[in-house]
Each structure stands twice: as structure tokens, then as C-alpha cells.
PASEBA-1860 file (N, C-alpha, C; in nm, 3 decimals):
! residues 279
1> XXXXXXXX> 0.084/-0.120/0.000/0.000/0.000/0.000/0.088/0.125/0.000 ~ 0.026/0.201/-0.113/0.126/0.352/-0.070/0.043/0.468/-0.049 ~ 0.043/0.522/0.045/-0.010/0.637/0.106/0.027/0.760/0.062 ~ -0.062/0.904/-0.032/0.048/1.037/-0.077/-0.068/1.109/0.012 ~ -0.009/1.219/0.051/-0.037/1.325/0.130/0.018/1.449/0.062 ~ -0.037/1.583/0.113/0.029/1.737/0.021/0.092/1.778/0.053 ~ 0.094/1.793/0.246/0.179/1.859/0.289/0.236/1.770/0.383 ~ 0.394/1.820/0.467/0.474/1.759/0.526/0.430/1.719/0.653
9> XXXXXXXX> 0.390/1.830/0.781/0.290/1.746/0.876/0.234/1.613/0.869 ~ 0.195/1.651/0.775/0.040/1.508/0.729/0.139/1.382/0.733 ~ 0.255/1.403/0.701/0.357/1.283/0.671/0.406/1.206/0.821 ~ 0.404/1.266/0.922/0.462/1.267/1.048/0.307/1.176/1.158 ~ 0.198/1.276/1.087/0.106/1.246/1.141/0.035/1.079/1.076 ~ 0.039/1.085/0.983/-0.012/0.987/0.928/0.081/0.799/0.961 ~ 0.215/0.855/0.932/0.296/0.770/1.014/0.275/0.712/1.131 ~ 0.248/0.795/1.220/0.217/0.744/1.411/0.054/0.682/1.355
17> XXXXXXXX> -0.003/0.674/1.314/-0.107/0.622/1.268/-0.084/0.477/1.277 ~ 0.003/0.430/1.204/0.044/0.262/1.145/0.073/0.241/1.317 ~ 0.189/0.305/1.349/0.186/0.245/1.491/0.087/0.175/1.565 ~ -0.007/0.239/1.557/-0.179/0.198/1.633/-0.237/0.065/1.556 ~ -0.223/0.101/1.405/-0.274/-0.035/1.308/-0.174/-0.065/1.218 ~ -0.077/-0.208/1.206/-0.012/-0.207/1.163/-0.062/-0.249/0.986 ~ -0.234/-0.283/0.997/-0.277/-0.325/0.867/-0.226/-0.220/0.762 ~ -0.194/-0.090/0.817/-0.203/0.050/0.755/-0.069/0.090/0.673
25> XXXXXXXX> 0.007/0.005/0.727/0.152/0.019/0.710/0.198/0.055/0.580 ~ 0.247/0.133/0.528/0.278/0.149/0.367/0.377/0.287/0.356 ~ 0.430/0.285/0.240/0.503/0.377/0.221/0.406/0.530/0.207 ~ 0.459/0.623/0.265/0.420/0.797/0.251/0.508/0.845/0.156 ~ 0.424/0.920/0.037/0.487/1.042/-0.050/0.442/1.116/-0.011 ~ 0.485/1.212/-0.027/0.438/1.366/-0.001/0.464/1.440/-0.130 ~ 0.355/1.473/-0.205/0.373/1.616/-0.306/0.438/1.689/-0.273 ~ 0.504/1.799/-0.309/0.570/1.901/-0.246/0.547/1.978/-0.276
33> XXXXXXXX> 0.475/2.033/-0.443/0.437/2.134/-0.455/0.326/2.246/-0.410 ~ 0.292/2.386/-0.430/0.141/2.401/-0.379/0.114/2.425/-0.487 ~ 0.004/2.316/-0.569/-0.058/2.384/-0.695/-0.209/2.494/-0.644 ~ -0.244/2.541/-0.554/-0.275/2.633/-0.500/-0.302/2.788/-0.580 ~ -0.122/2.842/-0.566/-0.074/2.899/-0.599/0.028/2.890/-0.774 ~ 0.066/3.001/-0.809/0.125/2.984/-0.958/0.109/2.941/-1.082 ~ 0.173/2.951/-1.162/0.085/2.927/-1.324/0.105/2.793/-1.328 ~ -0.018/2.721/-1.442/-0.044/2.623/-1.422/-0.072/2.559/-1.609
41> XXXXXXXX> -0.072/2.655/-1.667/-0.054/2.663/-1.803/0.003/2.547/-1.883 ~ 0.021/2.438/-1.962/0.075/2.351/-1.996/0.134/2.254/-1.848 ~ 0.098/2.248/-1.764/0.137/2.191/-1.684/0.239/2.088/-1.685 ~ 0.168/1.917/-1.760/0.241/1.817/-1.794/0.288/1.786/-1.910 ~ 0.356/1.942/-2.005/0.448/1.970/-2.059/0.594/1.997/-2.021 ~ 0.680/1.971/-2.024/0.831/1.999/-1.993/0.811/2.175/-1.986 ~ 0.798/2.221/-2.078/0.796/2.394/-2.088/0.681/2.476/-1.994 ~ 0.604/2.391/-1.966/0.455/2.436/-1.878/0.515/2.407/-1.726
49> XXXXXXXX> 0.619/2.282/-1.696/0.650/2.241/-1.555/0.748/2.322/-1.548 ~ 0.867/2.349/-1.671/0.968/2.466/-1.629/0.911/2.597/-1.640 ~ 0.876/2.649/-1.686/0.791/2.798/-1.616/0.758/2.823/-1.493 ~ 0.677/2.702/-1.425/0.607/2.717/-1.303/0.782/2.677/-1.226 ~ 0.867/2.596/-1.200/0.983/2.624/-1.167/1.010/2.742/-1.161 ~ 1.002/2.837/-1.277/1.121/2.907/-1.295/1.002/3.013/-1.238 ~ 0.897/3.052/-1.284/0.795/3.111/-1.143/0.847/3.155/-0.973 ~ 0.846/2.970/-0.940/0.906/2.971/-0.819/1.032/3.022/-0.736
57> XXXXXXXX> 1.150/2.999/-0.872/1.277/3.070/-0.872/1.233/3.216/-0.790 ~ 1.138/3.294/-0.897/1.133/3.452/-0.875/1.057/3.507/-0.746 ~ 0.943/3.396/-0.696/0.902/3.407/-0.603/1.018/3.376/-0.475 ~ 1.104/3.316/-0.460/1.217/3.240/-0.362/1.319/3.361/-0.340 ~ 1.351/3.392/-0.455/1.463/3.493/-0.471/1.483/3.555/-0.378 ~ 1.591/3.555/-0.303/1.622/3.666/-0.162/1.579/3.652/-0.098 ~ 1.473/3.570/-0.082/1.430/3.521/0.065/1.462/3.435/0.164 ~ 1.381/3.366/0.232/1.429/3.273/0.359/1.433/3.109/0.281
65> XXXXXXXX> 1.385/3.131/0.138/1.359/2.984/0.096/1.446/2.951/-0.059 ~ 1.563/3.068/-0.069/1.588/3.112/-0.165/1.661/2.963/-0.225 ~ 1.691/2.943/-0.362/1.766/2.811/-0.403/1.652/2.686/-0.380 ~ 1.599/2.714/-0.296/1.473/2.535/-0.296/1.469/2.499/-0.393 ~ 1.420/2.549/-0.513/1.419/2.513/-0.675/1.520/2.393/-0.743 ~ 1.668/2.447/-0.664/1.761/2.392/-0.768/1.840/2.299/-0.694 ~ 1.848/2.323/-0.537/1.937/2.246/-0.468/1.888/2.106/-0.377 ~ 1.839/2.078/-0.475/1.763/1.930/-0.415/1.692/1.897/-0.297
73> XXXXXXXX> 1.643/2.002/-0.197/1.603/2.016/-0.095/1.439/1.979/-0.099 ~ 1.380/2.004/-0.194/1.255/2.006/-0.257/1.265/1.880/-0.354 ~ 1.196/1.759/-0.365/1.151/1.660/-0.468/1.100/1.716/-0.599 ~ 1.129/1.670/-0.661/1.050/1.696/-0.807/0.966/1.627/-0.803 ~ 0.812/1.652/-0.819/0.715/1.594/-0.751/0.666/1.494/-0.918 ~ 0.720/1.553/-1.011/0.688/1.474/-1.174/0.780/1.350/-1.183 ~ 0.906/1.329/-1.114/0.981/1.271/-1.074/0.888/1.126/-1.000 ~ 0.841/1.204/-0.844/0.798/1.146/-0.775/0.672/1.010/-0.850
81> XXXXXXXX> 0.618/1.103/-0.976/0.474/1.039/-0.983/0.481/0.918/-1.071 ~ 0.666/0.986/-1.164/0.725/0.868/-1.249/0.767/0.741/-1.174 ~ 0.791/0.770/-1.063/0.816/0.634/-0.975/0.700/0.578/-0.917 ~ 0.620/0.631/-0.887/0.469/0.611/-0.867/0.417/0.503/-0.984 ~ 0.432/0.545/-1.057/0.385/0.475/-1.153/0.438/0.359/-1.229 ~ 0.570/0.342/-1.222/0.658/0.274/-1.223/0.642/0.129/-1.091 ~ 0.627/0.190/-1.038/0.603/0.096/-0.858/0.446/0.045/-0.938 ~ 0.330/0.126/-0.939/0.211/0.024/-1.012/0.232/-0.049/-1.099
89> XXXXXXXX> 0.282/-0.024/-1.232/0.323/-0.116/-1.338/0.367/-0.260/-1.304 ~ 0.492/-0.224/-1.200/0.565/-0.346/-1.170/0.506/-0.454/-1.054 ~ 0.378/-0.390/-0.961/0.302/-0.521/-0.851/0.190/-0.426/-0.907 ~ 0.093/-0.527/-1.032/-0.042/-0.482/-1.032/-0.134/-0.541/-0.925 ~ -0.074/-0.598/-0.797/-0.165/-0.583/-0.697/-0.086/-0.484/-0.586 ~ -0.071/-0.391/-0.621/0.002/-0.238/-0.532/-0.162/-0.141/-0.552 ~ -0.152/-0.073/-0.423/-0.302/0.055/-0.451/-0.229/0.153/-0.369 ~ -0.340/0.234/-0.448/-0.273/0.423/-0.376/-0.387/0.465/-0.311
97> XXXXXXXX> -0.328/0.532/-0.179/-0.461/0.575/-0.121/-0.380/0.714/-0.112 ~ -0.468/0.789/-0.166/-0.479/0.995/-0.162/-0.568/0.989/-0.052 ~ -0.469/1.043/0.037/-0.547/1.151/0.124/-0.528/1.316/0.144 ~ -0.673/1.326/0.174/-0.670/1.498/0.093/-0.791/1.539/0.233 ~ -0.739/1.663/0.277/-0.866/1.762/0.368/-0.918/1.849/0.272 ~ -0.997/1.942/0.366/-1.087/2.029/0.308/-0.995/2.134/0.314 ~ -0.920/2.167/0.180/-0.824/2.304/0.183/-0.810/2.265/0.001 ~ -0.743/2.414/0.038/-0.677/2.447/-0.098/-0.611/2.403/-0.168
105> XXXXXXXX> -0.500/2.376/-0.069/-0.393/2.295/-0.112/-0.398/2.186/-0.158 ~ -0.474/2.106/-0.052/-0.485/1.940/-0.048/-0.598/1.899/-0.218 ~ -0.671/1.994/-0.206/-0.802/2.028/-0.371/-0.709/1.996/-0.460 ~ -0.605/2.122/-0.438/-0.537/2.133/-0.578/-0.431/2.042/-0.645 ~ -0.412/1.976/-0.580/-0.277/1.890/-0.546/-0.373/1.774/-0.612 ~ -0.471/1.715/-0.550/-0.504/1.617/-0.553/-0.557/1.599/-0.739 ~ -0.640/1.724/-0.759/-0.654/1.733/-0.908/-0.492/1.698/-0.982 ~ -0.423/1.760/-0.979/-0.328/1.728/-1.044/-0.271/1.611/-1.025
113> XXXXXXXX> -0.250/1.534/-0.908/-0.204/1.374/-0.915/-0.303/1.326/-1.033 ~ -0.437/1.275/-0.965/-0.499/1.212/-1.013/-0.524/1.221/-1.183 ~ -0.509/1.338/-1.266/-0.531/1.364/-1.363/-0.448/1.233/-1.468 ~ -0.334/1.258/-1.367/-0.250/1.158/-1.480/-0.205/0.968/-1.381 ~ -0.331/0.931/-1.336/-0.332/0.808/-1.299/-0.494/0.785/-1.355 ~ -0.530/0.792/-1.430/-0.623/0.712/-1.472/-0.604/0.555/-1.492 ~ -0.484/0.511/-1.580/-0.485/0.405/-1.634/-0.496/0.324/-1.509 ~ -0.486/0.323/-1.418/-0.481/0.265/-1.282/-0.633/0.283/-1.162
121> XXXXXXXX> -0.724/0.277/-1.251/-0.843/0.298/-1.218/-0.873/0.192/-1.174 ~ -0.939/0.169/-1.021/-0.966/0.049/-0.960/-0.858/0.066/-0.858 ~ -0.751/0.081/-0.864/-0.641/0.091/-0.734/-0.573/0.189/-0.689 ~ -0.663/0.303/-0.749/-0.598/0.445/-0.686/-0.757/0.495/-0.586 ~ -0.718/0.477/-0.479/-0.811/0.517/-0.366/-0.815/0.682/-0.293 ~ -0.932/0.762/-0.274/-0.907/0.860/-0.226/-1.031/0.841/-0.049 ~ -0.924/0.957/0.021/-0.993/0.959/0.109/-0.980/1.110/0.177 ~ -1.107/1.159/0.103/-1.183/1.281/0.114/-1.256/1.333/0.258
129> XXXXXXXX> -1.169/1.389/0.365/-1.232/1.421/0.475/-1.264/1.561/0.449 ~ -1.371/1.553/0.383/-1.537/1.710/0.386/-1.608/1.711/0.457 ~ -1.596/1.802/0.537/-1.656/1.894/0.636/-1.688/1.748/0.750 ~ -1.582/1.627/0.769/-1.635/1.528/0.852/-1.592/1.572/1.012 ~ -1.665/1.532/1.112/-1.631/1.568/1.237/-1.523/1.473/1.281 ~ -1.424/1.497/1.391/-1.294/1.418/1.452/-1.301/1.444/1.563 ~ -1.271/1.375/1.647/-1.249/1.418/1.790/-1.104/1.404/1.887 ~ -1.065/1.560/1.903/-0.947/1.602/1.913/-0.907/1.566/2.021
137> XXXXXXXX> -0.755/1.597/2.100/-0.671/1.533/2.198/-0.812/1.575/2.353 ~ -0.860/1.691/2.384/-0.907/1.728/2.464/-1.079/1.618/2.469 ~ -1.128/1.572/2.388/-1.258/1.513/2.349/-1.297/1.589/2.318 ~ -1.291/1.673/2.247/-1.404/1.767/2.115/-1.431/1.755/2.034 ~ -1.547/1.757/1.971/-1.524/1.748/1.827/-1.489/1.867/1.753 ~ -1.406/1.840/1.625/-1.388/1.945/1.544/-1.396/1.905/1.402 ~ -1.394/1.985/1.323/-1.371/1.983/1.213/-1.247/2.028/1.116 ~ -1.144/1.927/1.119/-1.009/1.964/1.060/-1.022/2.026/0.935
145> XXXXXXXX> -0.961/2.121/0.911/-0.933/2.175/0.739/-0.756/2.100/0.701 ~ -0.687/2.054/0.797/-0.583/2.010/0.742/-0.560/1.852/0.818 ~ -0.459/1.741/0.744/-0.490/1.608/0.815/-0.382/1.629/0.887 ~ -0.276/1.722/0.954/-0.218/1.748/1.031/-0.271/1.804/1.184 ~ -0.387/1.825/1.155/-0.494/1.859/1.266/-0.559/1.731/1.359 ~ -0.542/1.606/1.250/-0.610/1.495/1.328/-0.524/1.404/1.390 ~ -0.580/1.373/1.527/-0.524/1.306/1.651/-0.464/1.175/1.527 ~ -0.334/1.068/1.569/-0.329/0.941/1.519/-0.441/0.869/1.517
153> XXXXXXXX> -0.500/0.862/1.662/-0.614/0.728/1.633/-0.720/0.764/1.587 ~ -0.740/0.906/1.545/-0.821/0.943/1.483/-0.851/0.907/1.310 ~ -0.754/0.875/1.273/-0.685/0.825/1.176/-0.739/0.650/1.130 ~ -0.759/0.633/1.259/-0.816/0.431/1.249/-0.985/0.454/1.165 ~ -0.990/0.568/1.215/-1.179/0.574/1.183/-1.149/0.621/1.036 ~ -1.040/0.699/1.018/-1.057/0.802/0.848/-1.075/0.689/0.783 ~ -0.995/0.563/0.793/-0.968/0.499/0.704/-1.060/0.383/0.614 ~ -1.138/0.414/0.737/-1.267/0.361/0.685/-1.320/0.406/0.548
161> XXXXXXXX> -1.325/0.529/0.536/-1.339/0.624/0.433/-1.302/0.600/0.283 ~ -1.229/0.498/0.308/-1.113/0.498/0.163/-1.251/0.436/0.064 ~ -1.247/0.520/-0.036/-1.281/0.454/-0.188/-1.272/0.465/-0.296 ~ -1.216/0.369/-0.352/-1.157/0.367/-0.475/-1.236/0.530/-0.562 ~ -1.159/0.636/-0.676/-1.180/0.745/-0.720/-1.253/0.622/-0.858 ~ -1.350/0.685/-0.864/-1.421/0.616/-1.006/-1.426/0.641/-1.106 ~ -1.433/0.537/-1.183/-1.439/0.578/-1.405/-1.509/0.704/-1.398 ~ -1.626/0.770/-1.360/-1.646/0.902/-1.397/-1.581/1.021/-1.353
169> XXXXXXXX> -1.515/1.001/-1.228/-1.446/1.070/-1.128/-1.332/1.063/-1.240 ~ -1.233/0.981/-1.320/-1.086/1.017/-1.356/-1.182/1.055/-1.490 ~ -1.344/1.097/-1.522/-1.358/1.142/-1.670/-1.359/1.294/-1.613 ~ -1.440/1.329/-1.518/-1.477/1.456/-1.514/-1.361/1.563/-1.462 ~ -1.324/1.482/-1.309/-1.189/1.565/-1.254/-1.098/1.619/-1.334 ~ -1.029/1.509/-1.429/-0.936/1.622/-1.543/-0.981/1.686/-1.597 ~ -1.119/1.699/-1.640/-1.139/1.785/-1.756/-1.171/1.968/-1.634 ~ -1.205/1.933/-1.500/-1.194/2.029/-1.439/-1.096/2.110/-1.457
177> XXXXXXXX> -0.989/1.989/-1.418/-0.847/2.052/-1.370/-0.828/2.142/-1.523 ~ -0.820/2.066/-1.599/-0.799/2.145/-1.741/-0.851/2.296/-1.756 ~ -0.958/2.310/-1.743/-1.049/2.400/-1.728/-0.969/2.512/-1.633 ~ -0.932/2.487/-1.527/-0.839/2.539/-1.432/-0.729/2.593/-1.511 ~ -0.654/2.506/-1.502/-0.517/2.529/-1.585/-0.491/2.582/-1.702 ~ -0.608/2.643/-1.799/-0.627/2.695/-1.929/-0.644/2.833/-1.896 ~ -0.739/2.854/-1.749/-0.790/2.989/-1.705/-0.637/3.097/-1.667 ~ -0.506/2.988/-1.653/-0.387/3.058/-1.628/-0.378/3.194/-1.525
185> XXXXXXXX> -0.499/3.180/-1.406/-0.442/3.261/-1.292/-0.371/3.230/-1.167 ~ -0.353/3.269/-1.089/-0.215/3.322/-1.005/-0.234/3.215/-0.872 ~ -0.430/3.210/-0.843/-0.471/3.170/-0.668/-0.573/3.143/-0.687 ~ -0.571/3.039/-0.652/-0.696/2.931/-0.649/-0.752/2.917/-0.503 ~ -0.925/2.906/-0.496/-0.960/2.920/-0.303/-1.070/2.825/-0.324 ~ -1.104/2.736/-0.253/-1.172/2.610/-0.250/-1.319/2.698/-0.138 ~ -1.429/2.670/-0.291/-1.545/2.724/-0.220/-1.649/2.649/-0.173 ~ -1.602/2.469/-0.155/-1.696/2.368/-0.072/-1.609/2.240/-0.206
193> XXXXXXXX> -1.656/2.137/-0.133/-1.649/2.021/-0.205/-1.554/2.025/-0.318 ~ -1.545/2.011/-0.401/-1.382/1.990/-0.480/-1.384/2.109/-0.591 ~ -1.476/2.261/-0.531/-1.489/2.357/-0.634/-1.393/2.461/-0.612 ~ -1.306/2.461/-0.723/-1.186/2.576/-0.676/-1.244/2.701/-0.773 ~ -1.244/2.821/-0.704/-1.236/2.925/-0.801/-1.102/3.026/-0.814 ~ -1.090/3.089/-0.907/-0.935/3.168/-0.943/-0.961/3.294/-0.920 ~ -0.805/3.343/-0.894/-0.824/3.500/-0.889/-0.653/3.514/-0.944 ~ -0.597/3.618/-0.971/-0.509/3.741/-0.991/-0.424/3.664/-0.899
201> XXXXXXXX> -0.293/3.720/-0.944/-0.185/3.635/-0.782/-0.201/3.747/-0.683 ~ -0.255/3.872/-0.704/-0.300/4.022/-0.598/-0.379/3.975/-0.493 ~ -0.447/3.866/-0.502/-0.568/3.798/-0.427/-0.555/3.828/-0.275 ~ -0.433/3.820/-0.216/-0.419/3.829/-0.040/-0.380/3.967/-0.062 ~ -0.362/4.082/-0.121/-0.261/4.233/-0.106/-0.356/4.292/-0.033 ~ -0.480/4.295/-0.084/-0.553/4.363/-0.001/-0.602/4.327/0.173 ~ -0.637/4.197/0.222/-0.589/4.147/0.302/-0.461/4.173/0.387 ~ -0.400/4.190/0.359/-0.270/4.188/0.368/-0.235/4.302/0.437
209> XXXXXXXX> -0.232/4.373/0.360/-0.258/4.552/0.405/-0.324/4.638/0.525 ~ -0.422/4.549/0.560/-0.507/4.526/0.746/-0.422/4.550/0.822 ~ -0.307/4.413/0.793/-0.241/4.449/0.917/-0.123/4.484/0.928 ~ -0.095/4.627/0.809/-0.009/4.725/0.818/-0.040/4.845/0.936 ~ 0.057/4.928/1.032/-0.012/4.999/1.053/0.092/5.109/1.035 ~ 0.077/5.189/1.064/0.162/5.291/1.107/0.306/5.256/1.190 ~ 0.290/5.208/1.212/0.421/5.139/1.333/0.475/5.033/1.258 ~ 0.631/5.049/1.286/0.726/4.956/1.192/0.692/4.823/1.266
217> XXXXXXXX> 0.682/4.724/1.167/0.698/4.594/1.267/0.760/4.464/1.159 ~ 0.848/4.367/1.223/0.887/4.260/1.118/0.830/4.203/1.005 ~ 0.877/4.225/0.885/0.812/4.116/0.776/0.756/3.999/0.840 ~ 0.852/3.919/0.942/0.800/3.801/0.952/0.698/3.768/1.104 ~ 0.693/3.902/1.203/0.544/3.859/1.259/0.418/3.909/1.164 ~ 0.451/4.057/1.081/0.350/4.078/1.010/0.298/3.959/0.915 ~ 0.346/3.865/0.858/0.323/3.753/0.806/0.277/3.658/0.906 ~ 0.309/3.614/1.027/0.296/3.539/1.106/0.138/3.586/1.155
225> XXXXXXXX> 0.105/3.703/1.164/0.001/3.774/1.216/-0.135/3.738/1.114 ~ -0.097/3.766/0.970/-0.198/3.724/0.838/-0.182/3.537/0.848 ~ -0.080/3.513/0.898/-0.165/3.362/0.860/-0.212/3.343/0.969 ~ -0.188/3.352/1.101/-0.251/3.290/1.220/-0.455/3.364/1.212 ~ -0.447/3.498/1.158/-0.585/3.538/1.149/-0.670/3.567/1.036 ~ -0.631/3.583/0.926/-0.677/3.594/0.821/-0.795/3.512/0.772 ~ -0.908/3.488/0.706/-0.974/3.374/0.717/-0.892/3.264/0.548 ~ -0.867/3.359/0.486/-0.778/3.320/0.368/-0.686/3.301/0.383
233> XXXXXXXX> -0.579/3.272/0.375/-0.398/3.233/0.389/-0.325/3.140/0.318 ~ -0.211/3.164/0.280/-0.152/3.074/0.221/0.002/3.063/0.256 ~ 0.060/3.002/0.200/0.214/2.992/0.228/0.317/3.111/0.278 ~ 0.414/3.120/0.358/0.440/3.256/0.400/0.550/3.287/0.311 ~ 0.624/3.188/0.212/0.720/3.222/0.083/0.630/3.326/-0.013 ~ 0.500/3.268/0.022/0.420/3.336/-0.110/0.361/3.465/-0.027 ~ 0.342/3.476/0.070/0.352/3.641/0.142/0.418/3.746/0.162 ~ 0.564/3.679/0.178/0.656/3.719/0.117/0.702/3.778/0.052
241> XXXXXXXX> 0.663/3.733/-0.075/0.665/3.770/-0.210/0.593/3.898/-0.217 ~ 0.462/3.892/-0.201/0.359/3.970/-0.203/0.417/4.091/-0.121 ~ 0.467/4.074/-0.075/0.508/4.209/0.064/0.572/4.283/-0.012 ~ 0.684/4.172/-0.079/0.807/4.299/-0.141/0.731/4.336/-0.276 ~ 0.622/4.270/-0.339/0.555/4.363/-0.428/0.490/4.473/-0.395 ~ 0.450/4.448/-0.304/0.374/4.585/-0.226/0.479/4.704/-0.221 ~ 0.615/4.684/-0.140/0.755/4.772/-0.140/0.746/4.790/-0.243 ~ 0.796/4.722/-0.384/0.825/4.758/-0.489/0.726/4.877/-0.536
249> XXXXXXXX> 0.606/4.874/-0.515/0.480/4.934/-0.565/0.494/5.081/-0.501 ~ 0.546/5.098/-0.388/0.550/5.208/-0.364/0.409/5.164/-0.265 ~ 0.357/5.087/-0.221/0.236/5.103/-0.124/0.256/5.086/0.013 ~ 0.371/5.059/0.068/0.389/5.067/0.191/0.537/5.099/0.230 ~ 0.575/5.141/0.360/0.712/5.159/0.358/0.774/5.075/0.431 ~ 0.904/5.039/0.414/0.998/4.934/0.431/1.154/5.039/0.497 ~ 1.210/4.942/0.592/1.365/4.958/0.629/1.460/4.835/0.655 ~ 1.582/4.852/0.623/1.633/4.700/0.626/1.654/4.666/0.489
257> XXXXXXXX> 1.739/4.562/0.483/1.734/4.468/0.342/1.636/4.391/0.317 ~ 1.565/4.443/0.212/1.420/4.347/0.146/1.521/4.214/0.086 ~ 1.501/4.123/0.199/1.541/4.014/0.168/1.440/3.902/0.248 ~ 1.554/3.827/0.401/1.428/3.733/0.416/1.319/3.817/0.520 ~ 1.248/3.758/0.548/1.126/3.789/0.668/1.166/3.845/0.765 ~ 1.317/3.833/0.841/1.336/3.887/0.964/1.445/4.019/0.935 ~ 1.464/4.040/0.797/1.577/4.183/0.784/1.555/4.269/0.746 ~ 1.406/4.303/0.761/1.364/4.382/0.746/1.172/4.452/0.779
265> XXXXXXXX> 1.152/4.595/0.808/1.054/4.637/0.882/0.977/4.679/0.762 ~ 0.844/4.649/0.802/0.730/4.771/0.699/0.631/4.856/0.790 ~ 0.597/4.953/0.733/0.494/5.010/0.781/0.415/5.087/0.720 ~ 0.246/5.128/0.755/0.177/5.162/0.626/0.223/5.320/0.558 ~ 0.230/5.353/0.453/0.272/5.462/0.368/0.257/5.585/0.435 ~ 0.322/5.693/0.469/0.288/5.776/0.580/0.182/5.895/0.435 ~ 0.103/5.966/0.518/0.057/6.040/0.437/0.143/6.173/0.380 ~ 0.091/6.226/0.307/0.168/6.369/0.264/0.072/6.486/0.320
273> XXXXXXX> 0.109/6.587/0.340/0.032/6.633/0.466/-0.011/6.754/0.360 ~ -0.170/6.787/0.356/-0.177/6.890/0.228/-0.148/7.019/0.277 ~ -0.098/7.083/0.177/-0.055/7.236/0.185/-0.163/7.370/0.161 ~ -0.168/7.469/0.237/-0.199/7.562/0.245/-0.188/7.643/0.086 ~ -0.292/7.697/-0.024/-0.237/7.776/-0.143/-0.243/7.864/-0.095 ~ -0.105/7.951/-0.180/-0.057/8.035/-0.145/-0.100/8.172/-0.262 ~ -0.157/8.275/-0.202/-0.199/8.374/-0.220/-0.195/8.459/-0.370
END
């Protein structure tokens, strides 16, 4: 059995899982990318996957995550799916179970695996936790948006969940994703059940801008501040980014080297104070 997940948490968490049931036991991939975010244009073209690379390059640049792109720190996740697939070919009794929450990330990610495992219909399994209740370390129930949120043994019950993605499911999902990926914008936001809609990569600036104030304060609590409250959020490389477009723009003011998150201060644009005409 091989288990893929989107993000890295989920990998840690899902692991202590098998501990509890060893039926569960199987290898974890982890995607690495956020198809979320960035162009998406020719995708599973060589020239469509190096763009969105070379995208990432410009977004990284000078920051706290700078080089991820090139210095092997990051999987090539097209890499990843060639071995994926490679591993099915060779034990056609091998199955994949996708697990995916109710987020953006986990939506977007999951469209793009699945698009290109059809031929493997019948043993690629998803397990879709929408809007399901869990009950957390304290006995509460909640409702996770990420599978890094759910307790291990919480995990014995998900699994129940698993079912195979179906012949209409690998007809319709790609032609979504397609649909997506033709529209060539910036930020994608998951508005219930597996419906992503697009916007501009500007999508968080305005957001963003809230919690500028007048008073200098770090790139990286002001970032820390938009993801912990924001009801939207995304990656803090990609806030980042957004910040020093804002600097660049002339919309807010900055001191320090616009580089990573902690070397530098912003604060909102001071006004120009109007003048008196003169006589």
C-alpha cells in the first residue's frame, strides 16, 4: 500500500497512525508542490513544468527559501509520480490511497495527481475528509481543514473512508483541472467540495494591508500575524513575495534589506500632509 499526502505534517502524522494499526503500514509520498498557488498553463508539458519552476525561482529569490528550486532540498514531484507509476506497473496488486482535507492545497494537489493516474483505475483510492467531524486530543469534536490537525487514532476511523476514485471521477476531474489550468491565474480558493475558483496572484494584497499599521513591525510577525488570522492564507514564501511587491509598488514603507522575513521592517505609507495655497 502507498499512502500520498500534500503537505509535510500530514507525513509525520499519518505515520504514528500505522503504529496503532499495523494493517495500515505502507510507504508515505508527499507532493511538495502548492498547486494552490502559480501558473499552471501547460502543466504536464516539460515547458509548462519549467515555467512554473522558474515562477518559483522569482518568487524564492532573496528570501528565507531562496535556491529550494535547484538544490535538491525540494523533490520533483513529476519525478515522484514517475516512480509512482513505475512501482504500479511493476506489482499490479500495489493501490494508492490519496489523502486529501478540506483546503486548498490538499483540492489542488489532488486534481493534479490524479489527472495523470487514470490508467490505474480500480487501485488508486481517495480519502476525502469534507466537512467530517474528529475528535481532538481534549474530546471535542472538530472539524479539521488540514490532516495534520487529526489526533493518530483518529486516523483508524478516516480509514474507513477509503474509496476507490471512479471511471467518472478520472472522466470529469481532469477535464476540471484542465479548465483550471487553461484559465492561467495566479490563486486558487476552494469554495466547498472539490470547487476551486481563481483569482489574480493580488488575491491576499488587499488582506494583507489590514495588518499594516503605522508602526514599523517585522516582515516576519506581520506575516505570522496574516496567517494565524486571516480567514484566507496561504504559504508565508508566497507572502513574502507579495510584501516585497507591495515595497516595490511604492504602497507601503519598508527599512532593512528586502530580503528574508526577519531583515527587514514595513509600515503603512505615511501620508503627505496637504498644503496651504498660497496667495
Amino acid at each position: 500500500m502507498i499512502h500520498i499526502v500534500f503537505q509535510r505534517p500530514d507525513v509525520d502524522v499519518l505515520q504514528k497512525s500505522f503504529e496503532l494499526e499495523p494493517a495500515m503500514q505502507g510507504e508515505v509520498i508527499q507532493i511538495e508542490d502548492d498547486f494552490a498557488v502559480g501558473p499552471l498553463k501547460d502543466i504536464y508539458m516539460p515547458e509548462g513544468w519549467e515555467a512554473r519552476r522558474e515562477w518559483w525561482r522569482g518568487v524564492l529569490a532573496g528570501g528565507d527559501y531562496d535556491g529550494r528550486v535547484d538544490n535538491g532540498e525540494v523533490k520533483d514531484d513529476t519525478a515522484s509520480v514517475a516512480a509512482l507509476k513505475e512501482k504500479l506497473d511493476q506489482d499490479p496488486m500495489e493501490m494508492v490511497w490519496i489523502w486529501a482535507a478540506q483546503n486548498k492545497h490538499d483540492v489542488s494537489s489532488y486534481y493534479w495527481l490524479m489527472s495523470q493516474l487514470k490508467d490505474y483505475q480500480g487501485r488508486i483510492f481517495i480519502l476525502y475528509l469534507n466537512n467530517l467531524p474528529f475528535i481532538n486530543e481534549k474530546g471535542n469534536i472538530f472539524y479539521p481543514v488540514n490532516l495534520s490537525e487529526i489526533p493518530a487514532r483518529e486516523f483508524l476511523k478516516a480509514r474507513k473512508l477509503a474509496r476507490p476514485i471512479t471511471l467518472s471521477e478520472f472522466e470529469i476531474d481532469p477535464d476540471e483541472w484542465s479548465r483550471i489550468c487553461n484559465e492561467d491565474k495566479g490563486v486558487r480558493i476552494l469554495e466547498g467540495g472539490k470547487k476551486l475558483a481563481q483569482y489574480g496572484y493580488d488575491y491576499y494584497d488587499e488582506e494583507l494591508k489590514k495588518f499594516i499599521t503605522g508602526d514599523w513591525i517585522k516582515a516576519s510577525k506581520l506575516i505570522h500575524q496574516f496567517i494565524s488570522k486571516a480567514k484566507q492564507t496561504t504559504g508565508d514564501a508566497y507572502m513574502l513575495w507579495r510584501l516585497k511587491q507591495l515595497i516595490a509598488a511604492g504602497e507601503v514603507e519598508a527599512q532593512g534589506e528586502i530580503r528574508g522575513m526577519k531583515d527587514f521592517e514595513i509600515k503603512s505609507k505615511a501620508a503627505i500632509p496637504m498644503t496651504e495655497p498660497t496667495a
